[in-house]
N, C-alpha and C positions, 0 to 999 in steps of 0.2 A: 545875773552876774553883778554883783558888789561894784561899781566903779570905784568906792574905796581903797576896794582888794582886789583889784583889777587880774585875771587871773594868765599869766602866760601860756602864748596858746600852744607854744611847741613843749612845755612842762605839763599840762592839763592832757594834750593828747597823746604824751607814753603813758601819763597814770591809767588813760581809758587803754591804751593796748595790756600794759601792765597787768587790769584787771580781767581781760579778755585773756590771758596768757593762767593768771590762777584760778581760771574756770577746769583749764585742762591740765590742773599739775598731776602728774600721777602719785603722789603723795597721798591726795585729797580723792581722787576721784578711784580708783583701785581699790581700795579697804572696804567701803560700805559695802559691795558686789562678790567678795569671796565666800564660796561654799563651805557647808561642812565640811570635815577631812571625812576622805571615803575608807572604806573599810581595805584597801588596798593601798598600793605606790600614788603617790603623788609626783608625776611629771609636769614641769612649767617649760614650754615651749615659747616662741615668740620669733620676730622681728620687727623692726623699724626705728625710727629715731626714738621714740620714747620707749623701745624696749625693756634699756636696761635699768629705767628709771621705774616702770611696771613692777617690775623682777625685784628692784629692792624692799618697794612699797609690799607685796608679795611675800618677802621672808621676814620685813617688819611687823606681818601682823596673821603671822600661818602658824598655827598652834601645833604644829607635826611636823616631823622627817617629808621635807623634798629633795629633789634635786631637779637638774636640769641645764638647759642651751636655751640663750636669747642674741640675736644680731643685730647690731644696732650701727649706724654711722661713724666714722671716723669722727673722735672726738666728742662723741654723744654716748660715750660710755660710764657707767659709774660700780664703784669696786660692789659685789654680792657674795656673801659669804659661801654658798650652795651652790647654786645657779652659776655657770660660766656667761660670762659676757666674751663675745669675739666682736671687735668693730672691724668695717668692710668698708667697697666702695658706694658711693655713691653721686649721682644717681645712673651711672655708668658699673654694671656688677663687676665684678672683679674676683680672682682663684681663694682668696679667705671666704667670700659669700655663699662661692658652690661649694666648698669644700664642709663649712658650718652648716650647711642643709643637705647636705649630703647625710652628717652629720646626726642632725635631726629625724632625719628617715630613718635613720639605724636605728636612733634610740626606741624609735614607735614600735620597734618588733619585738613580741613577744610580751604585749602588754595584753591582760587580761578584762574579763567584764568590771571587776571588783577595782582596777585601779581609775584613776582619775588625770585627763590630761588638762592641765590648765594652758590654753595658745592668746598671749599676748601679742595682740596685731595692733599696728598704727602705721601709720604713711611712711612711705620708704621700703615699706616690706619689699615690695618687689622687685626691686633693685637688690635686697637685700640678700633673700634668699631666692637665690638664683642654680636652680638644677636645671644643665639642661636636660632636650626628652633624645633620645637616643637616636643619634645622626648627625648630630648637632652638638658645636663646637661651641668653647665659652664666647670664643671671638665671635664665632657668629652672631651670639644672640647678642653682646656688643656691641656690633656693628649695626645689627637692625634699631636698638634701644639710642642709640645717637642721631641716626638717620630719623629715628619718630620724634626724637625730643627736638630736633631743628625744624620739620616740617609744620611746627605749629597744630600735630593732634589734638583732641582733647585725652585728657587722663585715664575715661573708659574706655579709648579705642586704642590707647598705645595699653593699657594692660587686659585687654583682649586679647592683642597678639601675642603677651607676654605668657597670658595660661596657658596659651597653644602651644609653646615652645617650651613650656616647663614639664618637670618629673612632681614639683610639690603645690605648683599652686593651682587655684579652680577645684577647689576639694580636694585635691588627691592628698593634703595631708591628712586632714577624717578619714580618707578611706587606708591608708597605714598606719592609723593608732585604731580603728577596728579591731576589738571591741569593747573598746575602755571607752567610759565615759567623758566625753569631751566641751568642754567650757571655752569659747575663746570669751575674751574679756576687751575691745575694740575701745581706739580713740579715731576716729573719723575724721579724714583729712580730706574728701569727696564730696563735691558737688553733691546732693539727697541723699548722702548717707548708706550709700547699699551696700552691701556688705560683700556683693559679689565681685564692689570694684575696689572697696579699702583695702589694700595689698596684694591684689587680684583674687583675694577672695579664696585663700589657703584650704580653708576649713565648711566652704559653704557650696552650694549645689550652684555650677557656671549652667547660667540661660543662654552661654554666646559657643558659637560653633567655630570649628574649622573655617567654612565659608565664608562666614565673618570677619576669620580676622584678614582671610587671601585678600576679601574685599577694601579692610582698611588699606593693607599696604596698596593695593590699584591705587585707590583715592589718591593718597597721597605720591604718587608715582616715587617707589620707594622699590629698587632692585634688589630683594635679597641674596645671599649669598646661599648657591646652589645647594645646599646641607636643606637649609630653613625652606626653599622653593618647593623642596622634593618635601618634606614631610608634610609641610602645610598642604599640600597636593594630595598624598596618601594619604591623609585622615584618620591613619591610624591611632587606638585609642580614646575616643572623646573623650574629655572631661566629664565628672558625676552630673547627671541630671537632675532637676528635682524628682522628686522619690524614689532615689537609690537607697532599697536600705543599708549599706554601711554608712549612711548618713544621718539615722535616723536616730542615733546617739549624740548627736552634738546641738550646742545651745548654743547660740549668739548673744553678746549683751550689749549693746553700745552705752559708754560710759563717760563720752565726751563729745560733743559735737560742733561743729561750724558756729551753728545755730544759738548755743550755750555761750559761745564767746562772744556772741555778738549781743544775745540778754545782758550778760557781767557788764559789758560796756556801756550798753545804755544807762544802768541800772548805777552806775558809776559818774557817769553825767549828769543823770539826776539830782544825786547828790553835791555836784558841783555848779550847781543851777544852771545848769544849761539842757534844755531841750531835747534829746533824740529820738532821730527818726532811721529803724530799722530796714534799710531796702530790700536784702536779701543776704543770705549765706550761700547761694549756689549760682551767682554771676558766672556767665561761660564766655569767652569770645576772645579776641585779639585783646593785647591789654590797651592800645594805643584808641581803639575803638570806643571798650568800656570807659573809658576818661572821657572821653566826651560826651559821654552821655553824663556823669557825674558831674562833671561842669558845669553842663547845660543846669542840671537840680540845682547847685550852687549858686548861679547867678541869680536863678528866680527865689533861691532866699536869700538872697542880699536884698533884692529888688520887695519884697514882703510880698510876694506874688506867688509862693507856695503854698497851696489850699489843701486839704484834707478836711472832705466831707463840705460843710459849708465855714470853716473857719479857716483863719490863711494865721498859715505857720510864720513868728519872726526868727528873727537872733533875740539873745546868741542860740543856738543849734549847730548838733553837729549829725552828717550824713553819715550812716554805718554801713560796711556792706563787709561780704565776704564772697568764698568761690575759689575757682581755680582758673583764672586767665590762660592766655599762651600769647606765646613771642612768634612769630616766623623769623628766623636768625639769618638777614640777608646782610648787615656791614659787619666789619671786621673789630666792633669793640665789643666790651662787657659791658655785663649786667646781669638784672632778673627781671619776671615779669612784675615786680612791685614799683621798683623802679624804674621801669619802663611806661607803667600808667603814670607815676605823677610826670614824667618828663613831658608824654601829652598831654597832662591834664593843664601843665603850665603854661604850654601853647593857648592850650582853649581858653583858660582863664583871662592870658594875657595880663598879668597885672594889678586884675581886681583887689580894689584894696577892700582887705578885712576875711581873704579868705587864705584858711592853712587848713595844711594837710600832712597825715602820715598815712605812708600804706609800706606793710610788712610782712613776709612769712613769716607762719610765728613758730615757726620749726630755730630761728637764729637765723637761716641763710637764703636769699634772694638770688640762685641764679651761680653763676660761675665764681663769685668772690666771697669773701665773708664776713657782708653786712647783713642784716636783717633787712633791710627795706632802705628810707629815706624818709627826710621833711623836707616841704614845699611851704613859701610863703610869699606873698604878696610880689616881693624885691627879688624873688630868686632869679627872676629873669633879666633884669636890668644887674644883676651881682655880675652874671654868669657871661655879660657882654663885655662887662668891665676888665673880667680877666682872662679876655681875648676869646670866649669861649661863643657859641651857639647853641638855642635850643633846637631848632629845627636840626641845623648841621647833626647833632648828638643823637635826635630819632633817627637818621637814615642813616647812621652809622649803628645804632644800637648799642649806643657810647653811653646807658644812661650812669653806670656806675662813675663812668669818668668824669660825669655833668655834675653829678652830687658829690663826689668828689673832692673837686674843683672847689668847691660853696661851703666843702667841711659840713654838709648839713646829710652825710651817711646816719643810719640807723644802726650801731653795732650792738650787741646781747651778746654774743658767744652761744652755742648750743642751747637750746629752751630745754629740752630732753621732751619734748612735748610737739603737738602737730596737730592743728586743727585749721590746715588751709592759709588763705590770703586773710587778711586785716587791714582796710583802709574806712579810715575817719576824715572826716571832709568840716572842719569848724569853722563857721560862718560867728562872727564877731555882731557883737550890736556897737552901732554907728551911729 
């Protein structure tokens, strides 16, 4: 880093999100992956936040007659000339979500070998399209899908129970466009990337059972609502297995991933002469948990005490990570899990001078409001006493939206139309 040109750390670490965000634009990353047109109909299917931004990329560069259905987020919608766009709830489903997959079920019947379905999946699917399986109420699955987002699940075990509960996802929509050729075209918002957990895995053969999911809700001592009790008990129906052949027409592509935003960004630093060091794209845990441990790597590059192999890493550098945290929602404020890790990470740091931070979804939304994430720096702690406020008080409330706030130091974007997980950068300054 140029002391000359001394570079701003909270302006250096959106350009690194920035670049980590048009690794997954669906502009860019959708076109190079489209098939020949088939000798048949071409149907474009989908959901999730980057749906309807897929679906334009899609009609921008598809040399034939389509049509189609894609569900995407309230406000994460963009206009398609073919293709309908319906926005829903999320990540609570709601009567426009069942109603659009209801929807999409229909449209699968009566499609032959010769046409071709193209399913547009990315994070939020399963919120998104939301049928339920027969017994069962929208509210019920509501009710269960709120009860697992406060219990602090991970994201494969709350859509485990989600396939169990569903009419279209866990394959079963491959096995209603049977026997038409089926392409989904996946941006990955999941911890490793498996395609059976990216939107609970619509299109692809579910490894998890019944028993599995009865088993999560125990875990989490989570009383379903008697509809969901009774079905999940009669086990009627499983999900496709691996090799069902109605399954044996469909192709998987991943064309975005965790992983891919967190290369852009380093690759992005570099350029900015600064150092990056990759941790992981699939961080699981409490977010208050994983901060400390990001901390802790923080301190020892401040301290030039971060070694890899036999050479010790300085500043400036900056720490990459991704994943998908969880909150347990025990006090009565907001937030998300992004900014819930820097609020502990600011505890742990306490003050460290030279060290900032951003961590953000990179969907636009962090949790119940709508910011992207937040920045953290050296002062935010001493800021945030001055205007009567607490960090500690703010974690045991799960106040962390109100903490950032408070400091004007929110992350806001509006809708990315894109979803590749968590984004936190941790920039250690040279001193």
């Amino acid at each position: 880093m140029d002391p000359a040109n001394r570079l701003e750390p909270r302006a250096l670490l959106k350009r690194l999100f920035d670049a980590a965000l048009r690794s997954a634009d669906p502009a860019l990353v959708v076109p190079p992956h489209l098939p020949p047109p088939p000798k048949g109909r071409t149907l474009v299917l989908g959901a999730g936040k980057a749906a309807a931004a897929m679906a334009k990329a899609v009609e921008d560069h598809w040399p034939g007659p389509l049509s189609g259905l894609v569900i995407t987020r309230d406000g994460h919608g963009v206009p398609c000339r073919h293709i309908e766009v319906v926005e829903a709830g999320h990540p609570v489903p709601d009567a426009r979500g069942a109603e659009a997959a209801r929807r999409i079920l229909a449209l699968c019947r009566g499609l032959r070998e010769e046409d071709l379905v193209l399913c547009l999946i990315s994070g939020g699917g399963s919120a998104l399209m939301a049928v339920p399986a027969p017994g069962i109420t929208l509210e019920d699955k509501r009710e269960v899908t709120r009860e697992l987002l406060r219990s602090g699940a991970a994201i494969g075990e709350i859509n485990c129970v989600r396939k169990h509960l569903s009419e279209i996802k866990g394959g079963r929509l491959t096995q209603a466009a049977f026997p038409a050729r089926l392409l989904t075209l996946a941006i990955s918002d999941v911890p490793g990337d498996d395609p059976a957990v990216i939107a609970s895995g619509p299109t692809v053969a579910d490894p998890t059972s019944f028993a599995k999911a009865r088993a999560i809700l125990a875990k989490y001592a989570i009383d379903p609502p008697e509809g969901v009790e009774r079905h999940l008990r009669e086990a009627v129906q499983e999900s496709p297995k691996p090799g069902d052949p109605r399954l044996a027409r469909s192709t998987f592509v991943l064309i975005a991933t965790p992983q891919g935003a967190l290369d852009a960004a380093a690759e992005a630093a570099r350029a900015e002469g600064v150092t990056p060091v990759v941790l992981s794209d699939a961080i699981e845990g409490e977010a208050r948990v994983v901060a400390l441990m990001h901390g802790a790597l923080a301190r020892q590059v401040a301290m030039g005490r971060f070694v890899v192999g036999d050479q010790a890493l300085k500043p400036p550098l900056v720490l990459l990570s991704g994943g998908e945290t969880t909150v347990e929602v025990k006090g009565p404020g907001k937030g998300g899990r992004n900014s819930e890790f820097l609020l502990s990470l600011a505890i742990a740091l306490d003050g460290t001078p030279g060290i900032h931070a951003l961590a953000a979804d990179t969907d636009g939304i962090d949790g119940t409001e709508t910011n992207a994430g937040a920045f953290y720096g050296p002062e935010s702690g001493a800021r945030l006493r001055s205007l009567g406020g607490d960090l500690k008080g703010c974690l045991i409330e799960n106040d962390s939206y109100g903490a950032f706030k408070a400091l004007g130091d929110l992350l806001v974007t509006g809708p990315t139309r894109t979803n590749v997980n968590d984004f936190r950068a941790i920039l250690i300054e040279k001193r």
